[in-house]
C-alpha positions as CSV (number, residue, x, y, z in Angstrom):
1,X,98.2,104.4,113.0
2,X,97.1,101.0,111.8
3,X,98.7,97.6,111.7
4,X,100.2,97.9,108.1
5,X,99.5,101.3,107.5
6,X,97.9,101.2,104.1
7,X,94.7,102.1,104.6
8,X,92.7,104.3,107.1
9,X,95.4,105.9,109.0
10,X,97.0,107.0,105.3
11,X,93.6,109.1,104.5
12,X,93.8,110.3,107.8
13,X,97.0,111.8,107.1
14,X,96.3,113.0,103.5
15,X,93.2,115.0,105.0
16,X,94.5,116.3,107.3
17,X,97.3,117.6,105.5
18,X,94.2,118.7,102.9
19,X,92.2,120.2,105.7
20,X,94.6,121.3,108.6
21,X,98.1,121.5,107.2
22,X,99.1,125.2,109.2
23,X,97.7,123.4,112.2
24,X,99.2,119.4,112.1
25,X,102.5,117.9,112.0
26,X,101.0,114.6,111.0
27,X,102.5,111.2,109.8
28,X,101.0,107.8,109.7
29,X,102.5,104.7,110.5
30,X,102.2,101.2,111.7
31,X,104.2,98.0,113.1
32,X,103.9,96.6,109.8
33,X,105.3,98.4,105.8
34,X,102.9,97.3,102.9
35,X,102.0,98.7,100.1
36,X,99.5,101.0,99.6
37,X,95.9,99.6,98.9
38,X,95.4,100.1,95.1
39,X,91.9,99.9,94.8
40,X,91.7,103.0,97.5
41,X,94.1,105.1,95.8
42,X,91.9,104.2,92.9
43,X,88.7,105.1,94.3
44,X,89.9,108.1,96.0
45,X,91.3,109.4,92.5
46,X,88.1,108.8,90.9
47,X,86.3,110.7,93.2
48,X,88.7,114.1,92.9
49,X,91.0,113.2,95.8
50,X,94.6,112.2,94.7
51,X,96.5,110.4,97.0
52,X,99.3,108.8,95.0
53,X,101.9,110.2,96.7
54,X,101.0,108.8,100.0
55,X,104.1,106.3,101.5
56,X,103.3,103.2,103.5
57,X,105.2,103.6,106.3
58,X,106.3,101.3,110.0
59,X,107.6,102.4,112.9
60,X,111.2,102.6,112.1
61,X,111.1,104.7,108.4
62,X,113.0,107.3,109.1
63,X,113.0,108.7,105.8
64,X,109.5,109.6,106.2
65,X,108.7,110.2,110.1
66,X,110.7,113.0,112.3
67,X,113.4,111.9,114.2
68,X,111.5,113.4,117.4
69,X,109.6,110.8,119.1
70,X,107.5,113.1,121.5
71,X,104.3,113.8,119.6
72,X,101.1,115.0,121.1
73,X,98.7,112.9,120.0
74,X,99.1,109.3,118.7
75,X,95.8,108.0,116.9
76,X,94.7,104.6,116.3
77,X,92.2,104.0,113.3
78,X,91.2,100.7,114.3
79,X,90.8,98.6,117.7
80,X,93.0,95.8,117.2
81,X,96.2,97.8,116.8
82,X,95.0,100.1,119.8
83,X,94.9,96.8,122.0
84,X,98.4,95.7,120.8
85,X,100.1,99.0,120.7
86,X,98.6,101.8,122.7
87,X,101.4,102.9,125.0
88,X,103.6,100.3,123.4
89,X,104.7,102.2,120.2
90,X,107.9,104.3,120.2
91,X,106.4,107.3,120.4
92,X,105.3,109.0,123.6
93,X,101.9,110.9,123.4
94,X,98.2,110.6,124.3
95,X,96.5,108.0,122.9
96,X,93.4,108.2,121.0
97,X,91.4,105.6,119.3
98,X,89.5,106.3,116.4
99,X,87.7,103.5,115.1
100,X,86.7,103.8,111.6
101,X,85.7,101.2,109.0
102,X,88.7,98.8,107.3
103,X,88.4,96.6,104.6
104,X,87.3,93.8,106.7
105,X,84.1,95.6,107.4
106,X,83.2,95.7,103.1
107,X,80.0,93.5,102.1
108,X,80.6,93.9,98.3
109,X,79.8,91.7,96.1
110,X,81.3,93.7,92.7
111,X,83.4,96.2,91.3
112,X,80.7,99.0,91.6
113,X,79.9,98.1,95.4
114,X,83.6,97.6,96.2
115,X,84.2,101.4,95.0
116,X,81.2,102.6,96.9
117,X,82.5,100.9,99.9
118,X,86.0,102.9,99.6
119,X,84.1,105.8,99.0
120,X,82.1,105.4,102.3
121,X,85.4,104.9,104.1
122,X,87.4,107.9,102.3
123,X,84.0,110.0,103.3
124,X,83.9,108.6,107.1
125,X,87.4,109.3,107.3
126,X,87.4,112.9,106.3
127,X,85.0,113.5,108.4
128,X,86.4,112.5,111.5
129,X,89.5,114.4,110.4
130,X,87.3,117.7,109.6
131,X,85.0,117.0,113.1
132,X,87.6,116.2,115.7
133,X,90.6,118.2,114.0
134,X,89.1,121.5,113.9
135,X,89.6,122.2,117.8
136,X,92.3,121.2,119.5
137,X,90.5,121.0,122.8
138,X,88.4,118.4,121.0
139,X,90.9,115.9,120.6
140,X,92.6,116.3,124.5
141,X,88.8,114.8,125.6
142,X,89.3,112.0,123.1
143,X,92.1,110.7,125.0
144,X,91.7,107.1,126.2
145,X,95.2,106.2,127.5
């Protein structure tokens, strides 16, 4: 989860549907619809990952989220949305915050470095998914609320 969910929490979700689809019933949302970032799905593309198909969603799409509001885990991908939400959200589960990079955190200064900057964030991303994903038990000591 993120505030407009168009960013972190949707790489989270295409990983891990990549990575752990048997094992997940994941979906990513936030308070707020956007539009997916273009220059991520661009950079991701470019470096073999295709995540076109990925849907900005909020809290109340139902054409993309179950029905069922009882999930086990709800993850945050950045602190601010974790301080406003956590506990608030309409679905019941453990919390867990996950803070990974956002767009605020780029320093580039051109094209080049801008791509490389989405490409550290798609890489830090996967990772997390692949580390803290892979065991189950992992993720119940993660909880922070």
């Amino acid at each position: 989860m993120e505030q407009k969910n168009d960013f972190a929490s949707q790489m989270a979700e295409y990983f891990t549907r990549q990575l752990f689809d048997d094992s997940y019933d994941v979906y990513s949302a936030g308070p707020e619809h956007d539009i997916m970032d273009c220059e991520m799905i661009s950079s991701m593309y470019d470096s073999g990952e295709d995540i076109r198909r990925q849907v900005s969603k909020d809290f109340k799409d139902r054409d993309f989220l179950r029905e069922d509001e009882d999930y086990d885990f709800v993850v945050y991908m950045d602190r601010p949305t974790f301080d406003e939400w956590s506990g608030r959200t309409p679905w019941k589960g453990r919390q867990i915050l996950a803070e990974v990079r956002q767009r605020s955190d780029f320093e580039a200064t051109d094209d080049l470095e801008l791509f490389h900057e989405y490409v550290r964030s798609m890489n830090e991303v996967r990772d997390w998914v692949k580390e803290n994903l892979a065991d189950p038990e992992r993720l119940k000591s993660m909880v922070v609320a």
